[in-house]
C-alpha positions as CSV (number, residue, x, y, z in Angstrom):
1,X,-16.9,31.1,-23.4
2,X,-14.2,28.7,-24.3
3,X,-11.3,30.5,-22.6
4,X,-13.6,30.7,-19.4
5,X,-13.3,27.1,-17.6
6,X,-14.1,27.0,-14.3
7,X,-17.6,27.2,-12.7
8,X,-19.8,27.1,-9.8
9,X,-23.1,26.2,-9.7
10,X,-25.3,27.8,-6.9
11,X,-29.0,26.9,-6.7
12,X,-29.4,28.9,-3.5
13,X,-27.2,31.0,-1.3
14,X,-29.1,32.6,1.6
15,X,-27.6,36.0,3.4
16,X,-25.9,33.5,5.8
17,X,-23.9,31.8,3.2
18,X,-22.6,35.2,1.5
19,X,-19.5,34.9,3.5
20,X,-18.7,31.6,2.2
21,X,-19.0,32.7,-1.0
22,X,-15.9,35.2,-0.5
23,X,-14.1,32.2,0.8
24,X,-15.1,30.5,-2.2
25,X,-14.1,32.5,-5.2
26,X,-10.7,32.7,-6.6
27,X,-10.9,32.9,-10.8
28,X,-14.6,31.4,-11.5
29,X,-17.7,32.1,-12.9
30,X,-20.7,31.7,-11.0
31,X,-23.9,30.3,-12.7
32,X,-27.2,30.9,-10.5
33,X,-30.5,29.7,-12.3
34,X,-34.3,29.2,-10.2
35,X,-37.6,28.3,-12.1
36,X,-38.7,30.4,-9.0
37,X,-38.4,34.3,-9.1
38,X,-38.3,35.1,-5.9
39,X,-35.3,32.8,-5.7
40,X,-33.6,34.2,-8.5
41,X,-34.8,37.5,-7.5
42,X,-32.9,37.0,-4.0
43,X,-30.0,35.2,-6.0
44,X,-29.4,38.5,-8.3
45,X,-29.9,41.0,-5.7
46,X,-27.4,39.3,-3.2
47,X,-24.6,39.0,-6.3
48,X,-25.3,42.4,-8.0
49,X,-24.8,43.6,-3.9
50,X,-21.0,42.7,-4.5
51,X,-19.7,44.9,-8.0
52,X,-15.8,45.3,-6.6
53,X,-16.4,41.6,-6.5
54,X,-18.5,40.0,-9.1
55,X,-19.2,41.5,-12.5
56,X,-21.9,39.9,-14.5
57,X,-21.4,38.3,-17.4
58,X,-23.2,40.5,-20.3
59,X,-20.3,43.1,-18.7
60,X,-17.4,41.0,-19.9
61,X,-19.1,38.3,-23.0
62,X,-21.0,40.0,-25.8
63,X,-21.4,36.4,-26.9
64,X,-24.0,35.7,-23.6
65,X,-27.4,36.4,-24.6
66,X,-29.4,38.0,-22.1
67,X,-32.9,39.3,-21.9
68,X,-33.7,43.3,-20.8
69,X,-33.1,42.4,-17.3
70,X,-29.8,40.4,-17.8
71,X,-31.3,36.8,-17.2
72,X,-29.3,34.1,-19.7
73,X,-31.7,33.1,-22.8
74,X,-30.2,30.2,-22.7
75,X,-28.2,27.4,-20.0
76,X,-24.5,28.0,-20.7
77,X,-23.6,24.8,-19.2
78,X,-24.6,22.9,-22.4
79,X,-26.7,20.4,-20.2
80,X,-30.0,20.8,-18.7
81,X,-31.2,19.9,-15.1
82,X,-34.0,17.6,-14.1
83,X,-35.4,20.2,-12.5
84,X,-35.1,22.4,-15.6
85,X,-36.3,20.2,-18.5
86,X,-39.2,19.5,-15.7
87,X,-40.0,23.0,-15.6
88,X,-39.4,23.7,-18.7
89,X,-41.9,20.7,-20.1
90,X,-44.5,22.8,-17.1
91,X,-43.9,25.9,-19.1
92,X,-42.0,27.6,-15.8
93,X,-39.2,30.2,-17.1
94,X,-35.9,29.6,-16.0
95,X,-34.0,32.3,-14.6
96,X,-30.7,32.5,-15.0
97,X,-27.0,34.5,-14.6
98,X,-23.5,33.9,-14.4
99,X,-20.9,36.5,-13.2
100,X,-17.3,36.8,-13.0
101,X,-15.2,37.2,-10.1
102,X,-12.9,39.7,-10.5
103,X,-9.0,40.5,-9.8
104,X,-8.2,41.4,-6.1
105,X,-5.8,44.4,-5.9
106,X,-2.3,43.1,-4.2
107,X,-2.3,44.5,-0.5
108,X,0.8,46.3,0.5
């Protein structure tokens, strides 16, 4: 993941955010994580809703372990949340993904 430097963090996006997110996105990954499923549930299905835009990561780096269901084994930011070493210490799983935006076609 070295060659791949710039991130977002989203917690939460709800349906009335999605636009932003288009707005958002130039060359970035996008990390989501929740300790709550439904949240990350939401999270995914709102992402994996945009394929000409975002490509998750287990598409693009073999080196990005991921579970049957494509949640991150492990927090590819290298540091840990409050939240998540709370959760974590509770025995909550963290759920987690990180896609890639990918190249617009030129318009013409």
């Amino acid at each position: 993941m070295s060659g791949l430097k710039s991130w977002v963090l989203v917690t939460y996006i709800s349906c009335m955010q999605m636009p932003l997110l288009h707005l958002m996105l130039v060359s970035i990954l996008v990390f989501i994580q929740s300790d709550v499923l439904d949240v990350a549930l939401e999270m995914r299905n709102q992402f994996d809703s945009l394929p000409h835009v975002l490509k998750h990561i287990d598409e693009i780096e073999s080196s990005m372990l991921c579970d049957s269901e494509g949640w991150l084994l492990n927090n590819p930011m290298g540091k840990r949340t409050e939240r998540e070493i709370h959760a974590e210490f509770e025995g909550a799983k963290i759920y987690r993904r990180v896609y890639q935006k990918q190249a617009q076609k030129a318009l013409g």
